[in-house]
Structures are given as C-alpha cells and as structure tokens.
C-alpha positions in Angstrom: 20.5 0.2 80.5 21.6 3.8 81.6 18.9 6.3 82.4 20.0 8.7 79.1 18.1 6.7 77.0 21.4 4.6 75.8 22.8 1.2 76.4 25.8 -0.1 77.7 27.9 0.6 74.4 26.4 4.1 73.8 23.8 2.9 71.1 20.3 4.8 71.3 17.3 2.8 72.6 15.6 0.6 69.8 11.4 0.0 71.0 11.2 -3.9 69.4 8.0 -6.2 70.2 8.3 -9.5 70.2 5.1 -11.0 69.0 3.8 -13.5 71.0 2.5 -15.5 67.9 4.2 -15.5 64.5 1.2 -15.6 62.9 0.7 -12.2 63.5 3.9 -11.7 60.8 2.0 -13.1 57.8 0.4 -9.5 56.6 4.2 -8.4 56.5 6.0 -11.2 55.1 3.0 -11.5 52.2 3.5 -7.3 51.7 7.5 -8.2 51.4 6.7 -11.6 48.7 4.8 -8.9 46.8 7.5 -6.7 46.6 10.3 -9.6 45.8 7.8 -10.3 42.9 7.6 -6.9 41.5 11.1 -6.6 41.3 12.0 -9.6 39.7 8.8 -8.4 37.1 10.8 -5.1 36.5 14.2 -7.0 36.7 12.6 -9.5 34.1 11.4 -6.6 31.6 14.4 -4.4 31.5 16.6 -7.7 30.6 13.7 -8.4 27.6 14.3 -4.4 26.6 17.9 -4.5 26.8 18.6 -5.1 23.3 16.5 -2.1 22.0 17.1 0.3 24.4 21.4 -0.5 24.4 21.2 2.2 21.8 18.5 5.3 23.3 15.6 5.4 21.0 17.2 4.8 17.5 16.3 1.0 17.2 12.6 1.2 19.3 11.8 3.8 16.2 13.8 2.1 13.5 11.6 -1.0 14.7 8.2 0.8 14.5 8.9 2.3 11.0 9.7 -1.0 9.8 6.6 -2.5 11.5 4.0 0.3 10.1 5.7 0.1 6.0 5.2 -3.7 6.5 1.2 -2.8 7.6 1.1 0.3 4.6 2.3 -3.1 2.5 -0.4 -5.0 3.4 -3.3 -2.8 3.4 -2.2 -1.3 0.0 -2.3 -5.2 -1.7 -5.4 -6.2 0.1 -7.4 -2.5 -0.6 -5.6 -0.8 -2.9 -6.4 -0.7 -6.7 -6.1 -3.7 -8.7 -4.0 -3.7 -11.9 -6.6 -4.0 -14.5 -6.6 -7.1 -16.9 -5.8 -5.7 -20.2 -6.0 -7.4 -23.7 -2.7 -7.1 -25.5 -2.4 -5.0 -28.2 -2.3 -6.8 -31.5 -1.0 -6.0 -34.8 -3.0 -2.4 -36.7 -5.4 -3.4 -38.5 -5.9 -1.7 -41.8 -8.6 1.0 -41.5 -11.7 0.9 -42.9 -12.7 4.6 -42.3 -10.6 8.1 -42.0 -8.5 9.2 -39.1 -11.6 10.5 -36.5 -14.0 8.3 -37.5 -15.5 4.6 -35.9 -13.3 1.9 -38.0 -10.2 4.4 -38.5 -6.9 4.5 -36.8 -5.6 7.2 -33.7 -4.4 10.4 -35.6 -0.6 9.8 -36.5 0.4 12.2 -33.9 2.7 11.7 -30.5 1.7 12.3 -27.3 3.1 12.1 -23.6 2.5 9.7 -21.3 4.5 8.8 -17.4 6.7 11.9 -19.5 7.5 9.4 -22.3 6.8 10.4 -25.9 4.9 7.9 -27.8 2.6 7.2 -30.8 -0.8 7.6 -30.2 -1.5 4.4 -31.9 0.6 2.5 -29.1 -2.5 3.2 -26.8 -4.4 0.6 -27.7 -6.5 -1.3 -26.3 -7.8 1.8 -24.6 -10.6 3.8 -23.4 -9.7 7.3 -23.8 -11.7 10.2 -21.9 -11.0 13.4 -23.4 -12.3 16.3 -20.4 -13.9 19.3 -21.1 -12.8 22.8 -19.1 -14.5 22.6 -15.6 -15.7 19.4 -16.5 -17.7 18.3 -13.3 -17.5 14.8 -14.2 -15.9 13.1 -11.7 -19.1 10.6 -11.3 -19.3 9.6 -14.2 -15.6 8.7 -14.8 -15.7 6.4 -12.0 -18.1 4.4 -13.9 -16.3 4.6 -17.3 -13.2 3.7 -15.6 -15.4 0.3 -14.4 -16.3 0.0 -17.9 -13.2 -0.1 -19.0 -12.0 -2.7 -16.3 -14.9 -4.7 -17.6 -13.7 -4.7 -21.6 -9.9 -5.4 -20.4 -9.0 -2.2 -21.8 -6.5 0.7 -20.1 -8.2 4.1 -19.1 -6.5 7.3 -20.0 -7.4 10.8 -18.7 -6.7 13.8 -21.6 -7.8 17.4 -21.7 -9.1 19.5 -24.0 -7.0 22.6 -24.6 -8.9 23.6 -27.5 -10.6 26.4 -26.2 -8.3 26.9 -22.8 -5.5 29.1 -21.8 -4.1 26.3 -19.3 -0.8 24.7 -20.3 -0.3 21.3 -20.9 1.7 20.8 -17.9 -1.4 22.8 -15.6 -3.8 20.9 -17.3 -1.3 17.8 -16.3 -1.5 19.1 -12.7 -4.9 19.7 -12.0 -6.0 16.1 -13.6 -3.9 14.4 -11.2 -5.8 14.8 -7.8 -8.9 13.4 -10.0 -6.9 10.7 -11.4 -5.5 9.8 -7.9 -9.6 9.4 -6.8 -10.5 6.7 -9.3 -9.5 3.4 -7.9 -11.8 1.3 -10.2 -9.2 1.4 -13.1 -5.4 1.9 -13.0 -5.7 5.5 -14.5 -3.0 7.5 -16.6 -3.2 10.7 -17.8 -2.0 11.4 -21.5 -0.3 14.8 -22.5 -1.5 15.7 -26.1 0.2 19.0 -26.9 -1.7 19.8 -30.5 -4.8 18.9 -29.4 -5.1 16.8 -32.1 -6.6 14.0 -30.4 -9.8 16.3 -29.0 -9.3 18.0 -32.6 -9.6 14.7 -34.7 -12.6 13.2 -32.6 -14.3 16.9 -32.7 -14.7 16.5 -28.7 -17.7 18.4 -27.5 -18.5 18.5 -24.0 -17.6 14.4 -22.2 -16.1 12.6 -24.6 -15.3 9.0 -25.3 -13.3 7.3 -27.6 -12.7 3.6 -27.9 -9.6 1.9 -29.6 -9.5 -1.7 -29.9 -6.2 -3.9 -29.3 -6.2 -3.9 -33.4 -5.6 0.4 -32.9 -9.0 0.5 -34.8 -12.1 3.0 -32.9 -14.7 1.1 -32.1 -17.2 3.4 -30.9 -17.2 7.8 -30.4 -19.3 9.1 -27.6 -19.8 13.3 -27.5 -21.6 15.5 -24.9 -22.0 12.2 -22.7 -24.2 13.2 -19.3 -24.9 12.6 -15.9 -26.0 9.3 -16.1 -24.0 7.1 -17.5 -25.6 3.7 -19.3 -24.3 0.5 -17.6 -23.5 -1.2 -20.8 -21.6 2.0 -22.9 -18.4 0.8 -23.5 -17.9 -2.1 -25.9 -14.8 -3.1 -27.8 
C-alpha cells in the first residue's frame, strides 16, 4: 500500500471490517429479506394491474361505472317503489247514474297521459286525485296513494285549471317533483285540457274520485282535509 492513500493498481483505499462473528450480520441480511419481499409485493401487484392499466385510466373507470350502475340496480329493486298490484279493467258497465255522479261513467272526454291521448274511461281501475291551486297536500297524498295500493287500483295526479292561469303543460311541470316524492304508489300524472274532469265532479278544494275496473264511480270525495281516514278509499 503506497502512502497516497492508493493501492498497488491505483484504486482508492476501501475501510472493510471483517466481523469476527457472522452473527453480527443477521440485522443486515433480515433488513435486505425485507426488502427482497417488498419488491416481489410491488413486482406481484403491478403484474395483477397490468391488464387495467395497459390502457391509462380508460378501463379502471369504465370498470367502476359498470360496478356502481350494477349497485344503482340493486338498490333501486330492493328500495325502490314497487309496481302496484292492479285489478284489470273489465268490460263498462252500464251506468246507473249521469256522467259526475257515484254509479255513472268518466265524462266521454280525452285526456293525456306519459303524452298519449286516451279516453278517460281507459283509466279504470283508478283512484284519481284532482289538486287544487297551492294545494299543500302533499301528506295526505301519500296516504291516498297507500290507499290506492291497498284497493289494487292505479293512482293518477290531475290539476284543477278551473280557476288558474297556469298551462296545462306548467301545471304538468310543477306536479312532477310531487309525483316523484310519493313512493307508496306508482304515480302518473294525467293532462286534462278542458277541465272537464274537475268540471264534471264539481272539484272543490282535495278531491277524490274513484272508478272501478267496470269504469263505474264508486265513491266522490270534495274538500278532503288534513287528516285523512285510514279506511277512505273503497272500490
């Protein structure tokens, strides 16, 4: 060794201790084990991500929008409104009473409903709910829309333009966040452009009106309040 510092072949001096007992090893060999393992962890998870990141982050988000409509699908069948069981409608019955009255048919009149024009009569069986301007009612259309559930009848929404300046179609609009709150009864909202519906049934205030799968009305309810009686609604 040459005084400069440097061996024979003109490599710089190297300080190495020789341990006297290996032993003395095992904290480093166990820190370099560790690090083996980590890698072959990380080696490991990037061949199990391979496929999905081979094309950036197109298939890791394609896979987690398909994962979260599959969740929407389930949670929507498990806790969503349930289809209400509805009597069929049978053949119309011949009237016993005139056109607004309890044992008379639905006014011979079209109205809209899902923006299809249709008889009125074609409602049946129905409970329909004809809504008052401002009508504050929302309470006591969740129970009706139980009732109607209850007597295997469909539920429509209608409102009464009688003494309103609102359109059909803004009337249409502002029913539909209500309708959209009432999960007790699969709810539809029915367009009646002449009023004749509200007219027929001389709607005051809440009003009910019950048609039978036989397109017969069954019962009339005006200026209905607050409360709501348990057992209203019968076919």
């Amino acid at each position: 060794m040459r005084q400069d510092g440097e061996d024979d072949y003109g490599l710089p001096r190297v300080d190495v201790v020789v341990p006297d007992d290996a032993r003395e090893l095992d904290a480093d060999v166990a820190a370099w084990r560790r690090e083996e393992r980590e890698r072959r962890r990380r080696e490991r998870v990037r061949r199990l991500l391979r496929p999905f990141t081979r094309h950036g982050l197109a298939l890791p988000v394609l896979a987690l929008t398909v994962a979260l409509a599959l969740a929407s699908g389930i949670l929507i069948t498990f806790f969503g409104p349930r289809p209400v069981p509805q009597s069929p409608a049978a053949p119309l019955a011949a009237p016993t009473a005139a056109v607004g009255s309890v044992g008379g048919r639905l006014p011979d009149v079209r109205v809209v409903v899902n923006a299809t024009s249709r008889p009125a009569e074609t409602l049946r069986p129905a409970l329909l709910v004809i809504l008052p301007p401002e009508c504050g009612c929302e309470q006591q259309l969740h129970e009706l829309a139980r009732q109607a559930v209850g007597q295997s009848l469909r539920f429509y929404l209608l409102a009464d333009l009688r003494a309103d300046d609102r359109s059909v179609q803004k009337a249409h609009k502002d029913l539909r966040p209500m309708v959209n709150r009432i999960t007790e009864a699969v709810t539809g909202v029915v367009d009646d452009p002449r009023n004749a519906l509200a007219a027929a049934y001389r709607a005051r205030g809440l009003t009910t009106v019950t048609v039978r799968p036989d397109g017969l009305v069954s019962q009339v309810f005006r200026d209905l309040g607050p409360v709501i009686d348990a057992r209203l609604i019968k076919v």
